[in-house]
N, C-alpha and C positions, 0 to 999 in steps of 0.2 A: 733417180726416183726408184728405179726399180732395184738398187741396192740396198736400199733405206727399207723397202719392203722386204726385200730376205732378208735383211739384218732384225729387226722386227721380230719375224716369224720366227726366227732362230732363238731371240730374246723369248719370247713367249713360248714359245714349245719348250725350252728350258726351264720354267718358272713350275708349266703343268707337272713336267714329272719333277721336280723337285718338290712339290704342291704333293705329288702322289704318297711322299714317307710318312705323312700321318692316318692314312687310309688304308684298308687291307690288302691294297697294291703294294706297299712299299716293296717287300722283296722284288716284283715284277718291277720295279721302277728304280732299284739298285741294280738289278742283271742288267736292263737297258743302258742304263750309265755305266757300267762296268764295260759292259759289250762295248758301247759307240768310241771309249777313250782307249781300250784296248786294240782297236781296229785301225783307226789312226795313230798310235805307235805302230804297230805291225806294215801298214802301207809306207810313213815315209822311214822306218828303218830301211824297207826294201830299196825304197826308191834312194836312200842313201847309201846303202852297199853296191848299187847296181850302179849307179856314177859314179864313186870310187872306185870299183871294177874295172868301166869302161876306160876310166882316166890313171887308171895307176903308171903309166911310163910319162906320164906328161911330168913337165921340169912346174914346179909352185908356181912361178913367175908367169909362167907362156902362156896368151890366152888360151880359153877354151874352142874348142871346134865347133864350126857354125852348122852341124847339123843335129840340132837339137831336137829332140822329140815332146810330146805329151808332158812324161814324167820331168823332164828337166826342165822346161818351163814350168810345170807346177812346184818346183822343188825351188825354181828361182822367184814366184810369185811369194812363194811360203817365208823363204830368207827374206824379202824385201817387207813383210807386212811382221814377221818378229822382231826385226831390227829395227823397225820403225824408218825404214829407206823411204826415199822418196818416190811418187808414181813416175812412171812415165808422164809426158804430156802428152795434153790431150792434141789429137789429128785434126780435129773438125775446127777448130778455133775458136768455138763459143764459148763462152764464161756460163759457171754452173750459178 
């Protein structure tokens, strides 16, 4: 439920500032867009030169090492949800 409500929110906050380019916001409502898609390049480029970085003597084949941080779980969250990968299961055993 409560991804359904950020998803939502995110839906709808998107709608406002796109709503904003007929109003005499719009430039403030193109910098904001401009800004929020330029900032996510700039994070996962980072976050993808800095695991290449870290893994450049690794052989393609060999898994990855199990100490994973922040960024590379979110760099594997991000891969899993472009790709259209499957979730994890769920722990708890309930049916949604």
């Amino acid at each position: 439920m409560r991804r359904k409500v950020f998803a939502w929110t995110l839906f709808v906050g998107s709608l406002l500032l796109l709503s904003l380019a007929a109003t005499p916001y719009s430039r403030a409502a193109d910098a904001a867009l401009i800004s929020a898609r330029l900032t996510l390049v700039i994070v996962l480029s980072i976050l993808v030169v800095r695991e290449r970085w870290r893994n450049r003597h690794e052989l393609p084949g060999k898994a990855a090492p199990s100490d994973s941080d922040v960024g590379d779980r979110f760099l594997q969250r991000f891969r899993r949800w472009y790709h259209g990968g499957e979730k994890k299961p769920d722990s708890s055993g309930g049916s949604k």
